[in-house]
DOKOLLUM-834652 format. One line per field, with one value per residue (C-alpha): x, y, z; residue number from 1; residue in three letters. Coordinates in Angstrom, 2 decimals, always signed. Each point is the difference from the previous one (the first is absolute). Example, Ala and Ser with C-alpha at 12.3 -4.5 7.8 and 13.67 -1.06 7.14 Angstrom:
<rs>
X: +12.30 +1.37
Y: -4.50 +3.44
Z: +7.80 -0.66
seq: 1 2
type: ALA SER
</rs>
This chain:
<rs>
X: +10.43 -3.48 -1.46 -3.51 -1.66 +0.85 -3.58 -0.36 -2.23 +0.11 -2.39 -0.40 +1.31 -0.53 +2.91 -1.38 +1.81 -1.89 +2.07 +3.32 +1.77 +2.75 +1.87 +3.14 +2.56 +1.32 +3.53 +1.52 +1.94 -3.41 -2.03 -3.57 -2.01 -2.80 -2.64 -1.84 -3.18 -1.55 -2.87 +0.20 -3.43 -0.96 -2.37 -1.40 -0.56 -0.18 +2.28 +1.98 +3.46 +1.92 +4.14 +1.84 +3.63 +2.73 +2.27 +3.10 +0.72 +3.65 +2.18 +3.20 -1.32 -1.15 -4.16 +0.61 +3.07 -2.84 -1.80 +2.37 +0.94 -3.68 -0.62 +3.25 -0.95 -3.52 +1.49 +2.44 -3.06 -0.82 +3.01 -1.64 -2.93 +0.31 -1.69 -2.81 -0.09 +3.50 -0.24 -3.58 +1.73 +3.11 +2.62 +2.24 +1.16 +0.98 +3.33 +2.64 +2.38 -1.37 +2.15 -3.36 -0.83 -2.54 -2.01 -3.33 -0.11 -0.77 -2.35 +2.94 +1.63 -2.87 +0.01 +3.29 -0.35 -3.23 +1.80 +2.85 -2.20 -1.40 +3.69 +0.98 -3.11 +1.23 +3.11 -0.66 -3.46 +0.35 -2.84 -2.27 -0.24 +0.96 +2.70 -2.94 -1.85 +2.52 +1.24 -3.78 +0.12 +3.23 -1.23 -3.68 +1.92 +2.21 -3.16 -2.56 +0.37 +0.52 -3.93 +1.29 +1.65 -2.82 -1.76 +2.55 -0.09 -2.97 +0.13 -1.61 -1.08 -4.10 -1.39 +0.56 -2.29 +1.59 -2.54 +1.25 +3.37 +0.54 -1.34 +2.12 +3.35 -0.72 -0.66 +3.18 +1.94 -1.25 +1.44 +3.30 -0.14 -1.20 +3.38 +0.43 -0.16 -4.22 +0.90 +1.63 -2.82 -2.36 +1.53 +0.80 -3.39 -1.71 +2.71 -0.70 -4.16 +0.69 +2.63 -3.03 -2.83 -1.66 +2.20 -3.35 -0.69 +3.79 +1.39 +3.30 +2.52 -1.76 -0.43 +3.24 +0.87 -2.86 +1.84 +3.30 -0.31 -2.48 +1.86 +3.51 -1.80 -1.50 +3.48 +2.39 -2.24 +0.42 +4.21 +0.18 -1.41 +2.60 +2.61 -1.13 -0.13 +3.55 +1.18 -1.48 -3.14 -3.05 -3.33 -2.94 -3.43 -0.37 +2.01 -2.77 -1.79 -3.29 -2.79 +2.46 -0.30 -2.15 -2.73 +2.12 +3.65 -1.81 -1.27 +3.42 +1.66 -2.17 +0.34 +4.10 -0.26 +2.38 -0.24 +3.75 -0.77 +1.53 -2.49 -2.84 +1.03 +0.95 -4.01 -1.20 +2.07 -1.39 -3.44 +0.08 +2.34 +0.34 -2.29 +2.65 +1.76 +3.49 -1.00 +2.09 +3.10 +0.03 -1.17 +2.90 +2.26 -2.31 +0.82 +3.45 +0.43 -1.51 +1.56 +3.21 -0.46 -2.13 +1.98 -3.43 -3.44 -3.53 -0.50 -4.06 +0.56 -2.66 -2.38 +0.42 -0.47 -3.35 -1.18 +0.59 -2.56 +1.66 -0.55 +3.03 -2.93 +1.30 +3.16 +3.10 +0.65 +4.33 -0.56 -2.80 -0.10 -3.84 -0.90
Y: +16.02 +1.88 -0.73 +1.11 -3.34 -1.43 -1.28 -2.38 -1.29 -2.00 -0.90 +3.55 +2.07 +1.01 +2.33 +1.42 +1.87 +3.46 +1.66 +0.64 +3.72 +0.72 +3.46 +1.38 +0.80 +3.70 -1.67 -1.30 -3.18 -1.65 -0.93 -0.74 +0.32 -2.95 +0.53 -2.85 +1.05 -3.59 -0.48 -2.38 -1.13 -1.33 -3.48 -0.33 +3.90 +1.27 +2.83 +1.02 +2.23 +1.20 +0.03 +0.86 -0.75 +1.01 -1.57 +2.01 -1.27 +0.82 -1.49 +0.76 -2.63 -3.42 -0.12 -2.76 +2.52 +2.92 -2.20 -1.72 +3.71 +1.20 -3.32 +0.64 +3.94 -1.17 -2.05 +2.57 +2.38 -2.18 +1.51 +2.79 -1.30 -0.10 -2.08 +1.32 -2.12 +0.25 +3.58 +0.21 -1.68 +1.97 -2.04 +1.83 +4.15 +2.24 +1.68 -2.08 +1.33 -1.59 -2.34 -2.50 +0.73 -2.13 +0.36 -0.72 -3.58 +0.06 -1.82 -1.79 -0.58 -2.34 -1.72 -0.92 -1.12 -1.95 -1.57 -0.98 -1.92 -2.21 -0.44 -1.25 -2.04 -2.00 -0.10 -1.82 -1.47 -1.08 -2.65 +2.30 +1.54 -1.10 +2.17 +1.21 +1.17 +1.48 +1.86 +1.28 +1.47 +1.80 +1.53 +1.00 +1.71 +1.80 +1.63 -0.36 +3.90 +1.56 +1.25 +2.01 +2.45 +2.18 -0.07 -0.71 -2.74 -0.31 -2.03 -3.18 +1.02 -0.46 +3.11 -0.54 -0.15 -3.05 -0.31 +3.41 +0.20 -3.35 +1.00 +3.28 -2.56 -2.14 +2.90 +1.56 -3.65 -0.16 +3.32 -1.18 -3.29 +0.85 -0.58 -3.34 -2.58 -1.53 -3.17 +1.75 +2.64 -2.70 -2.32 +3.36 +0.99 -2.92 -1.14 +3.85 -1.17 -2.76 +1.66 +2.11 -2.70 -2.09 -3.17 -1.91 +0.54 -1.66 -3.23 -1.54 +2.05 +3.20 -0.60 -0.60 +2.91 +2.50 -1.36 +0.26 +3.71 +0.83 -0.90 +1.37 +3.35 -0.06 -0.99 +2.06 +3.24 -1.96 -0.67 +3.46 +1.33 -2.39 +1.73 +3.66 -1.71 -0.90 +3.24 +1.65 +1.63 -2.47 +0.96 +0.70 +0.24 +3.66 +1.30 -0.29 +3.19 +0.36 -1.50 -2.39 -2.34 -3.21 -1.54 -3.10 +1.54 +0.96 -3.31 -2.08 +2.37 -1.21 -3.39 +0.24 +2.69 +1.88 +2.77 -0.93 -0.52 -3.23 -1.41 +1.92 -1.41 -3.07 -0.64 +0.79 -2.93 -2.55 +0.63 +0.48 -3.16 -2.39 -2.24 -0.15 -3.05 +1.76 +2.28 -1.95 +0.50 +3.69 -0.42 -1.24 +2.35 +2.94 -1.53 -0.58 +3.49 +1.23 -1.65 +1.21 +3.56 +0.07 -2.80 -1.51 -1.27 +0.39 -1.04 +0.54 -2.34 -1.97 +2.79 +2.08 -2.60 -0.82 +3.75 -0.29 -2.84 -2.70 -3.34 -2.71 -2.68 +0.82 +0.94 -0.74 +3.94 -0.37 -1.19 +1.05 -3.80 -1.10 -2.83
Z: -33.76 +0.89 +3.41 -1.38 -0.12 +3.86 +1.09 +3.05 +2.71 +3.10 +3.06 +0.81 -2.74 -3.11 -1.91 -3.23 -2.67 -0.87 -3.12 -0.85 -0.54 -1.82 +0.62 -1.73 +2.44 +0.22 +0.15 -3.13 +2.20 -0.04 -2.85 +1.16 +3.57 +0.33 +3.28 +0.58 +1.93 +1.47 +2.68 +2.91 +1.16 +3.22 -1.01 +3.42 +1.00 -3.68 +1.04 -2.34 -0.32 -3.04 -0.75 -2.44 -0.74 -3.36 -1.95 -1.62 -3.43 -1.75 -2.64 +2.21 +2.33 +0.38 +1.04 +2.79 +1.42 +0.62 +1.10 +2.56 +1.19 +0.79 +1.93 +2.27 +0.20 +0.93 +3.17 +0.91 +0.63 +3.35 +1.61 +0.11 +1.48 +3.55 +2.75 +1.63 +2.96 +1.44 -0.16 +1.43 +2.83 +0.64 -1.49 -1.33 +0.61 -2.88 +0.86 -1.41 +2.30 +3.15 +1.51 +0.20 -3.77 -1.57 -2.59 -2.00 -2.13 -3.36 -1.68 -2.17 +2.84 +1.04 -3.13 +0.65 +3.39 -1.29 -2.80 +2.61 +1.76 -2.23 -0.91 +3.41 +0.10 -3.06 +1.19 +3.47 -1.42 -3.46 +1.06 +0.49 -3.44 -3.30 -1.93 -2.25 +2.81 +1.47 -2.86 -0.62 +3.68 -0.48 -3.77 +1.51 +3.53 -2.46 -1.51 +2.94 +1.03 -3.04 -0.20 +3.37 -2.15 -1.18 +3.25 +2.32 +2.91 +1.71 +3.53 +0.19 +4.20 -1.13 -1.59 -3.51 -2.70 -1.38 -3.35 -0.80 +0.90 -1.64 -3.24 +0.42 +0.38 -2.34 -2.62 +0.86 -0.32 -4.05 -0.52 +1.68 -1.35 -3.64 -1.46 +1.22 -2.77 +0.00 +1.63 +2.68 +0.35 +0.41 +2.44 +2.19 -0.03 +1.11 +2.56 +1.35 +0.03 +1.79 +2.76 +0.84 -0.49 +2.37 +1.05 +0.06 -3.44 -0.94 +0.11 -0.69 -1.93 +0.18 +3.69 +1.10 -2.41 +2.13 +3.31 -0.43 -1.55 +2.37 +3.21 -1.51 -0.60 +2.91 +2.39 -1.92 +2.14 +3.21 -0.50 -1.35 +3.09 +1.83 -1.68 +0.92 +3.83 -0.58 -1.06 +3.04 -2.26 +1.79 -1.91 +2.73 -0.90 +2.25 -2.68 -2.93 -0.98 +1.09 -2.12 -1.99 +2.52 +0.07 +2.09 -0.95 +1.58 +3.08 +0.81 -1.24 +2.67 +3.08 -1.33 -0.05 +3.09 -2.40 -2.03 -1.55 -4.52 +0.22 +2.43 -1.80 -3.21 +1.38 +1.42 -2.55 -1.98 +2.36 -0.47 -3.74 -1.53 +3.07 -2.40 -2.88 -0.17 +0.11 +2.64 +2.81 -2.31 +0.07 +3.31 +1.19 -1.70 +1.79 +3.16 -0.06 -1.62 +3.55 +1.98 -1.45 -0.23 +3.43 +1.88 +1.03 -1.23 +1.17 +3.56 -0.62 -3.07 +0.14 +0.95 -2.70 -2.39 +1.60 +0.21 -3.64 -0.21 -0.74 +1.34 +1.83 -0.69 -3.41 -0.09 +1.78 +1.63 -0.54 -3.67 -1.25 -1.47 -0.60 +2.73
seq: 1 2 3 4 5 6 7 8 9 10 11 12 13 14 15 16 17 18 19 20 21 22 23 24 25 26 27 28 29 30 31 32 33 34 35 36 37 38 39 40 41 42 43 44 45 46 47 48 49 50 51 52 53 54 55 56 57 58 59 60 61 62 63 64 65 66 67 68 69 70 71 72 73 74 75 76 77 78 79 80 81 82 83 84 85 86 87 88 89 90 91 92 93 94 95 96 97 98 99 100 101 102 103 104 105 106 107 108 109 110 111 112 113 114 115 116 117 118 119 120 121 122 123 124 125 126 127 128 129 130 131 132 133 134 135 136 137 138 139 140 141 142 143 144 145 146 147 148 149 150 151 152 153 154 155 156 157 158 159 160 161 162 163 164 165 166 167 168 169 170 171 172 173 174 175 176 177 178 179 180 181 182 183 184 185 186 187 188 189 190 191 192 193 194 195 196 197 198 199 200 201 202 203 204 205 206 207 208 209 210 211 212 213 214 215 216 217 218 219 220 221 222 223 224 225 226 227 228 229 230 231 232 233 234 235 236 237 238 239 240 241 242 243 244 245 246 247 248 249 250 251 252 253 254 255 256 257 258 259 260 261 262 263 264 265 266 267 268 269 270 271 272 273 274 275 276 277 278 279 280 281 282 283 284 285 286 287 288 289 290 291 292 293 294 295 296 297 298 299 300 301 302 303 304 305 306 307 308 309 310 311 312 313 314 315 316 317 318 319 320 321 322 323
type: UNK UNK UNK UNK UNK UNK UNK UNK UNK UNK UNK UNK UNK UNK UNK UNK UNK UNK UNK UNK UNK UNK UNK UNK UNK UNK UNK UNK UNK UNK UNK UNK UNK UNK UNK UNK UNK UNK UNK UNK UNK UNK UNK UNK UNK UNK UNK UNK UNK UNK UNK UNK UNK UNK UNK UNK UNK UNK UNK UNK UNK UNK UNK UNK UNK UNK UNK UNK UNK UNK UNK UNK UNK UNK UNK UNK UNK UNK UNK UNK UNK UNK UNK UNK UNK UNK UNK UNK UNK UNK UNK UNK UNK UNK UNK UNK UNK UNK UNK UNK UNK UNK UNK UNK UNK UNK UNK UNK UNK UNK UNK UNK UNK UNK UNK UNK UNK UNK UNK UNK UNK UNK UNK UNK UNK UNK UNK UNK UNK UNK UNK UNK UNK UNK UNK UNK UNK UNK UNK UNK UNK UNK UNK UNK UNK UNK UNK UNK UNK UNK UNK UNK UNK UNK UNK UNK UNK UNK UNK UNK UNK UNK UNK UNK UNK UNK UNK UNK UNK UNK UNK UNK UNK UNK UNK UNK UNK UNK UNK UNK UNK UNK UNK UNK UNK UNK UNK UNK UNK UNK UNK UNK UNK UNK UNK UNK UNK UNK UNK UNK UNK UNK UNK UNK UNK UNK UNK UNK UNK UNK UNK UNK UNK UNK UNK UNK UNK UNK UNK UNK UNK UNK UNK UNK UNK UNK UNK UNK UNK UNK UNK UNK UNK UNK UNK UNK UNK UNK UNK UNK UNK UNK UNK UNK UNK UNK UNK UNK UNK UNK UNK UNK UNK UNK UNK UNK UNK UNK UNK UNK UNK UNK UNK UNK UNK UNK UNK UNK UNK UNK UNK UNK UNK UNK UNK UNK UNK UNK UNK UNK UNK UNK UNK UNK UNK UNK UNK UNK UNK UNK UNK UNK UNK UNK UNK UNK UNK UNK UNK UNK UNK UNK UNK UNK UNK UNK UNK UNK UNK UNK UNK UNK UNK UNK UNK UNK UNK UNK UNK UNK UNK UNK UNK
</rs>
């Protein structure tokens, strides 16, 4: 089954098929090599960034089982990509011998721990989502990082060039994605717009589908860090290499008076989602997190969470319920 003719658009994106090219493989197991070359274009910035991906055709083999392998092979290559961040911040050592051995996260790893937690959430809050939405969280947080594995993981600390690097990721996803069946393709694609959309250009279903991703993606970093603290490997902000730093770290770590990741990471959660609806769920499960691993919360609660501009004529401050 060719691949050649996959065409699609969405809000932001446009995926084009360019030409097809057939090759003879130099081993006889294989009977044809198809590279589909396809162009993704940016409809708001008219950027635009080639991919290209192949299919392996052979009679000793079923077309949907190559297929089923290079989608699998594709995913495995995020355990190879490591992330940036916990290293930047001294997370983890590299002799394996050490008796206080930890080491770098993969980007699959995340996945995983991004696709547990919209599994818990449906667990304790089936309310809160309906099985369909759920299921489209877990399927899109199974894929979301896969454009991280031609460029690797970039942190989200302020001084990205989100057009581009977006573009760049969601290039990389067709490639990884191509042998999906269509319907699949599709729906992945334009849940993956709307994870990095604007939540006040959504509403209903795609909303709650933007929040839920967004705020599991965004607290699997802050429990991950939790779980270096535990295993004695705390991630401070002294430890990042000069000029990869952020205007944006420096202030979160006067606001927290900390320069510990999970603080850092954790400010920077406040002031970016405490308008999503489920934002006092994960809330919660941030703060009892803390208080496990560091047997206390914020004395200067309510201070930080005003240095971070937000209102108590608003919100309640424990909460984060709207008044």
């Amino acid at each position: 089954m060719s691949q050649r003719c996959f065409n699609y658009s969405d809000r932001t994106y446009q995926v084009k098929s360019e030409y097809t090219r057939t090759l003879k493989p130099d081993y006889p197991a294989a009977d044809l090599i198809e590279a589909n070359v396809f162009t993704v274009t940016n409809l708001k910035s008219k950027q635009e960034k080639r991919g290209a991906a192949t299919m392996v055709y052979s009679v000793k083999y079923k077309d949907v089982s190559f297929r089923i392998w290079q989608t699998y092979a594709n995913t495995r290559k995020q355990d190879y990509i490591l992330r940036v961040g916990f290293t930047n911040y001294g997370c983890h050592n590299d002799d394996s011998h050490a008796e206080d051995y930890s080491r770098a996260e993969s980007v699959a790893e995340h996945t995983l721990g991004t696709m547990t937690l919209i599994e818990l959430m449906e667990m304790f809050y089936p309310d809160e989502g309906s099985p369909e939405i759920y299921a489209r969280c877990k399927r899109l947080m199974r894929f979301h990082d896969l454009g991280e594995t031609a460029a690797g993981d970039t942190p989200d600390n302020g001084t990205r060039d989100k057009s581009a690097i977006n573009l760049a990721e969601y290039t990389c996803l067709n490639v990884n994605i191509l042998h999906l069946p269509n319907d699949v393709k599709k729906a992945i694609l334009n849940d993956f717009d709307i994870f990095n959309g604007s939540p006040q250009e959504l509403t209903g279903e795609e909303l709650k589908v933007h929040e839920l991703c967004k705020l599991a993606d965004k607290t699997d970093a802050i429990l991950r860090g939790l779980v270096y603290e535990q295993h004695h490997h705390c991630g401070h902000y002294a430890n990042v290499p000069e000029g990869t730093g952020s205007k944006r770290e420096s202030e979160y770590e006067k606001v927290m008076n900390s320069d510990k990741l999970v603080d850092i990471f954790f400010a920077g959660f406040i002031k970016d989602y405490h308008q999503y609806s489920y934002f006092p769920i994960f809330l919660d499960i941030i703060r009892a997190a803390i208080i496990d691993v560091r047997r206390k919360w914020y004395d200067n609660w309510e201070e930080i969470v005003t240095k971070l501009g937000i209102s108590d004529k608003e919100y309640d401050l424990h909460t984060f319920q709207k008044k």
